[in-house]
N, C-alpha and C positions, 0 to 999 in steps of 0.2 A: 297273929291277929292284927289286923290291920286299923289306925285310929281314924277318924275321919276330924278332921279342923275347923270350926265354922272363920269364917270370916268377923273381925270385928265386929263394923258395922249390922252384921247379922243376928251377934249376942246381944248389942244393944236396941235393937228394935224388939229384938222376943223380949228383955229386962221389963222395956217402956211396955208391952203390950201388956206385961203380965202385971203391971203396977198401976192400971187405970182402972179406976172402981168401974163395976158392973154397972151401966146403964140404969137410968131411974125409972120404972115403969112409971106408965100415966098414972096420977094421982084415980079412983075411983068416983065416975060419976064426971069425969074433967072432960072437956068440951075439946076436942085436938085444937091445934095448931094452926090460923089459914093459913096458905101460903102468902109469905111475899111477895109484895106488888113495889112496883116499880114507884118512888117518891115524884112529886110536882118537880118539874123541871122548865127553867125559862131559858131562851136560847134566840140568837138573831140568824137571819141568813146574811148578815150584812157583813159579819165576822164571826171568827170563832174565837170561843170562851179560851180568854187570855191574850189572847191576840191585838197588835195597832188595829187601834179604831179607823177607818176610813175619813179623811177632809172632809169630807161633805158633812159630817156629824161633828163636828168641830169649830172651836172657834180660828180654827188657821183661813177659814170661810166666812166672809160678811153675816151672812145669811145661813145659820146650820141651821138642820133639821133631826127630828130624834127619828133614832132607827126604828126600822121593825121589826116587834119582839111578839115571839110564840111562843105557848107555853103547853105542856102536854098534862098528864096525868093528874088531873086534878082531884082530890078528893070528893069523897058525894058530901052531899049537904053546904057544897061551898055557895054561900048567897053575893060575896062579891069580893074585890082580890082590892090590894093595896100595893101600887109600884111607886119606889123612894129609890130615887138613882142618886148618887150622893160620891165624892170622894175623899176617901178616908187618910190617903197624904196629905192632909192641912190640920193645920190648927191654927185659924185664925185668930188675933188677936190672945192669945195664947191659949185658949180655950178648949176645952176637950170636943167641942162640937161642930164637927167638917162643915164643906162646903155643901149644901143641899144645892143640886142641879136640876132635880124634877123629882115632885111627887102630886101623884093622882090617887085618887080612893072614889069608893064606887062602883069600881069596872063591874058591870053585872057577872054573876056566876056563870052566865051560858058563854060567855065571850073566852078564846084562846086563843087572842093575839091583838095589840095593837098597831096598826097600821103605821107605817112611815108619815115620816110630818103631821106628828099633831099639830091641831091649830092652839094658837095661843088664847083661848077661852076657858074662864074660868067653870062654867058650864057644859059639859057636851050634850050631844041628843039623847044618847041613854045611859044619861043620869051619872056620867062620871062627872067628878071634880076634882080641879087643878088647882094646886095651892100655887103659891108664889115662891119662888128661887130666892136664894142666896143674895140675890141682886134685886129686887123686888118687884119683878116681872113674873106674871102671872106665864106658864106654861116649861119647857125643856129651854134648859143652858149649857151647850156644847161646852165640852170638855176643853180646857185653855191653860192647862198647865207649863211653862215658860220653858225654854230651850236651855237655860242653864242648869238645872235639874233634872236628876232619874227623870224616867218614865213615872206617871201618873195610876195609880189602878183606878177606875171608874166601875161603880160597882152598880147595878141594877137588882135589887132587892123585890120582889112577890109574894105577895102573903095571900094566904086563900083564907079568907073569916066566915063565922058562921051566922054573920051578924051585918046589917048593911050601917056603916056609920050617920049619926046623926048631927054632922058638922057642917061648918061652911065653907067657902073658901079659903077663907080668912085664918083657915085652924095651922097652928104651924106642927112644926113635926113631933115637938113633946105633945101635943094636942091628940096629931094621930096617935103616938106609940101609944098612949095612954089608954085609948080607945079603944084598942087593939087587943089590950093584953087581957087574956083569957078565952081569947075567942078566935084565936089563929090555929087555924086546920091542919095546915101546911106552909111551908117557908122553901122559896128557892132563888139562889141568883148566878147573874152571869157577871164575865169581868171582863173589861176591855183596856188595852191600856193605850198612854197620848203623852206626849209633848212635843212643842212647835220642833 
């Protein structure tokens, strides 16, 4: 009589198969499962997520301009999105609260992308608003993190709310978040990095 051997690895896959509880049928009356859909995602064509930022969007440049950002899969019922570009290597002044470089709130819900070079208006045509930076200039602050130091991550933050804010320009960023909370759809960001 001849024995046949299984392979280790053989015993312990049938052990593990035969040790996993029976599947749960559906609850009675339960409603299946949609499938999953793909989350909000924001992305530049100017670089890829993690990647050096480009000079031109930078302060190594007299004159920077904010990239242009697109954003895909946005949820339904989103009435207007919220971008806070911000970078979270600082602490100024010892402070737990970075350097804000751009934040807008607003952006209508039909909109999935902002253009290159916004203008520095605290107003736009439809109905966005631009708070004021770090430096307290109203619009986007190129990335200028110093040459003696890592790289920098600059971080572009999207919130899709269900809700259009009722603030002014003037609102600073505990203003927005505060506004914010309970009524954010979806959240996505991208991340570029810099130094001179």
């Amino acid at each position: 009589m001849k024995i046949k051997l299984l392979a280790p690895g053989l015993i312990l896959f049938t052990c593990a198969a035969l040790a996993q509880p029976p599947a749960q049928p559906a609850a009675p009356g339960a409603a299946p499962r949609p499938p999953a859909t793909p989350g909000l995602t924001i992305t530049t064509p100017d670089f890829a997520d993690g990647t050096v930022i480009p000079g031109k969007f930078t302060q190594s440049v007299p004159m920077p301009v904010s990239p242009r950002l697109e954003w895909t899969n946005v949820p339904a019922n989103t009435v207007t999105f919220v971008l806070i570009m911000h970078d979270p290597d600082t602490a100024p002044q010892k402070k737990s609260e970075d350097i804000l470089h751009w934040m807008t709130f607003n952006i209508p819900g039909t909109a999935r992308e902002l253009a290159e070079g916004q203008p520095a208006a605290a107003m736009l045509p439809d109905g966005t608003i631009q708070t004021k930076n770090t430096r307290g200039a109203v619009g986007f602050l190129g990335p200028g993190a110093g040459a003696a130091g890592p790289y920098h991550h600059y971080t572009w933050e999207l919130f899709a709310l269900d809700i259009k804010l009722e603030l002014t320009p003037d609102a600073t960023r505990a203003d927005v978040l505060k506004a914010i909370d309970g009524h954010v759809l979806a959240k996505a960001a991208t991340v570029g990095r810099f130094h001179r």
